[in-house]
GUNU-686780 format. One record per residue (C-alpha): x, y, z; residue in three letters. Coordinates in steps of 0.5 Angstrom, whole numbers, plus 500, padded with zeros to 3 digits. Each point is the difference from the previous one (the first is absolute). Layout:
<sites>
XYZALA ...
</sites>
This chain:
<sites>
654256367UNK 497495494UNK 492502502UNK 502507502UNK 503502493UNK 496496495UNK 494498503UNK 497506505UNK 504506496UNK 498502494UNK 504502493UNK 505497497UNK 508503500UNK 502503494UNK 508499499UNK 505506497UNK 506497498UNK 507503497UNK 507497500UNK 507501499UNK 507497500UNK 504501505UNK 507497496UNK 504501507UNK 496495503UNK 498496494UNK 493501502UNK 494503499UNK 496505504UNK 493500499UNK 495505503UNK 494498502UNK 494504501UNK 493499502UNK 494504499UNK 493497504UNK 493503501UNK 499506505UNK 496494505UNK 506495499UNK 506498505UNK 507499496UNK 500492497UNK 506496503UNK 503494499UNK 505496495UNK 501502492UNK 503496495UNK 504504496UNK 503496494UNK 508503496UNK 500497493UNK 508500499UNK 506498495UNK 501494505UNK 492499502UNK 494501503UNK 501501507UNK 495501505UNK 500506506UNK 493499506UNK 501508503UNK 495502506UNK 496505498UNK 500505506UNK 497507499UNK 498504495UNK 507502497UNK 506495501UNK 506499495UNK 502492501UNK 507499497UNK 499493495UNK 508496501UNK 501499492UNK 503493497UNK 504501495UNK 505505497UNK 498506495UNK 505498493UNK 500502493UNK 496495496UNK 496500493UNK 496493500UNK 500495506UNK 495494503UNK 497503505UNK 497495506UNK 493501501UNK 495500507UNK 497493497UNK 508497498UNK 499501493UNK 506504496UNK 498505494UNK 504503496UNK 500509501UNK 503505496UNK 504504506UNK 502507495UNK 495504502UNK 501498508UNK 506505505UNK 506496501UNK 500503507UNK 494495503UNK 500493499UNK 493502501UNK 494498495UNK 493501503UNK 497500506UNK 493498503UNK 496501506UNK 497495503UNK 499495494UNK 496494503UNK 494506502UNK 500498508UNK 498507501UNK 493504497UNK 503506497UNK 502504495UNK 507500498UNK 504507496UNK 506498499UNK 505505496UNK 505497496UNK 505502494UNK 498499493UNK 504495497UNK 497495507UNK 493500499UNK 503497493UNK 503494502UNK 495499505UNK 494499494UNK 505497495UNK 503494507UNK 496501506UNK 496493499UNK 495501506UNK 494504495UNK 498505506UNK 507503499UNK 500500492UNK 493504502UNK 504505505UNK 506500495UNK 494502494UNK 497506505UNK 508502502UNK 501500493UNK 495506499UNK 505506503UNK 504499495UNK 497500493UNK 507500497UNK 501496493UNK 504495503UNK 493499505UNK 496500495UNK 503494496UNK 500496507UNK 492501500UNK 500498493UNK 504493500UNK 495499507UNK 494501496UNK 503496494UNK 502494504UNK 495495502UNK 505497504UNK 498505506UNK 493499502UNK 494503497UNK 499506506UNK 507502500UNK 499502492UNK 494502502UNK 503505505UNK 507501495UNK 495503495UNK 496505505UNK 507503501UNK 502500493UNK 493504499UNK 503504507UNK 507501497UNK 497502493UNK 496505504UNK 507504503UNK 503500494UNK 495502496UNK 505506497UNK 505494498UNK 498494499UNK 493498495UNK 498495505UNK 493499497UNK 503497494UNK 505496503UNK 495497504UNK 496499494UNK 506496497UNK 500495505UNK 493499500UNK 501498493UNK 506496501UNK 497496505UNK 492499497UNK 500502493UNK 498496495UNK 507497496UNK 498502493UNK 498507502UNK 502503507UNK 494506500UNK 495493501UNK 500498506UNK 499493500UNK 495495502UNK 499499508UNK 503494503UNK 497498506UNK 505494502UNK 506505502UNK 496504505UNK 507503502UNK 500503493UNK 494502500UNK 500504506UNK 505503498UNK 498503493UNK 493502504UNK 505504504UNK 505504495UNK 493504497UNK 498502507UNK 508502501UNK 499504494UNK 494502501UNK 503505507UNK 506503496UNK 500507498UNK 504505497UNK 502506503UNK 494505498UNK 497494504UNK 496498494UNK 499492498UNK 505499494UNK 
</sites>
């Protein structure tokens, strides 16, 4: 099967995915669908699926089959009402998470699809909005940051674009996740354009971070000993550069 699948057949799986809480059965309903070119066979095999939950994150192997199956992942843990708690992470490390915005019917925070990158796909996972948040804000693991940051573009509300921004300005993450945070910063600004000056919040955050002390509006000189930061600051004026105002037009 290993030969027939991904060596002998071409294209690759790209993956659909939406879930739900079942609160009866204190689990998760995930409906997986995949789409595969014209000339491919359906791929088979097992798919780690990952529940970031209030107790933990646990781990689920489901058998792919088909082209469209729902897989019921049994949940750990029990839906109750908290403000802030430490919350167990995959790699054992505790981080502290404000739980205001999450539903106080489901104990589940995030969920993510084969995390470890055994299979070649495409994953398009849906999730809520305030899900994508703590995953970029908590998820250790940078491919998961970088999924929350093109999760997080669905849902260009001002709680998601103070999420970005604490991204873009923390040099705790790595560089391709702030990277990538200011891409869909630039990409909320731009559906929000009616709303929102996303131009010149950007702006601010670019002057924040690389204005020279005495006079923001200079950009201080290049400093080639942090090249995380550097890249970042290369990349917020290209992210600037692609938003547009509702009449299409640079501002």
């Amino acid at each position: 099967i290993f030969l027939n699948q991904w060596i002998w057949q071409s294209g690759f799986v790209n993956f659909h995915a939406r879930f739900s809480f079942n609160r009866k059965r204190n689990a998760v309903e995930l409906r997986l669908r995949q789409e595969v070119s014209r000339s491919a066979k359906h791929f088979l095999g097992p798919l780690v699926v990952t529940v970031q939950e209030l107790d933990g994150c646990y781990p689920h192997t489901i058998q792919v089959e088909g082209a469209d199956k729902t897989y019921e992942l049994s949940c750990h843990s029990k839906a109750r009402r908290t403000k802030k708690r430490k919350i167990q992470l995959a790699n054992g490390e505790e981080a502290d998470m404000d739980l205001n915005l999450v539903d106080t019917d489901s104990p589940v925070l995030w969920v993510r699809l084969d995390p470890d990158m055994a299979w070649l796909r495409r994953v398009h996972l849906e999730q809520v909005e305030y899900m994508w948040q703590l995953q970029l804000m908590n998820e250790r693991d940078v491919l998961g940051q970088i999924e929350a940051c093109k999760g997080i573009v669905h849902y260009p509300s001002p709680n998601s674009r103070t999420v970005l921004t604490d991204a873009i300005s923390q040099s705790k993450f790595y560089y391709r996740v702030r990277c990538c945070a200011a891409q869909s910063l630039a990409q909320a600004a731009i559906a929000c354009a009616d709303s929102w000056s996303g131009a010149s919040a950007m702006i601010a955050i670019f002057r924040k971070l690389f204005g020279a002390r005495s006079c923001n509006n200079i950009v201080r000189l290049n400093d080639f000993s942090n090249f995380a930061e550097y890249f970042v600051q290369k990349e917020l004026p290209l992210a600037i550069s692609q938003i547009r105002t509702v009449q299409g037009r640079c501002p």
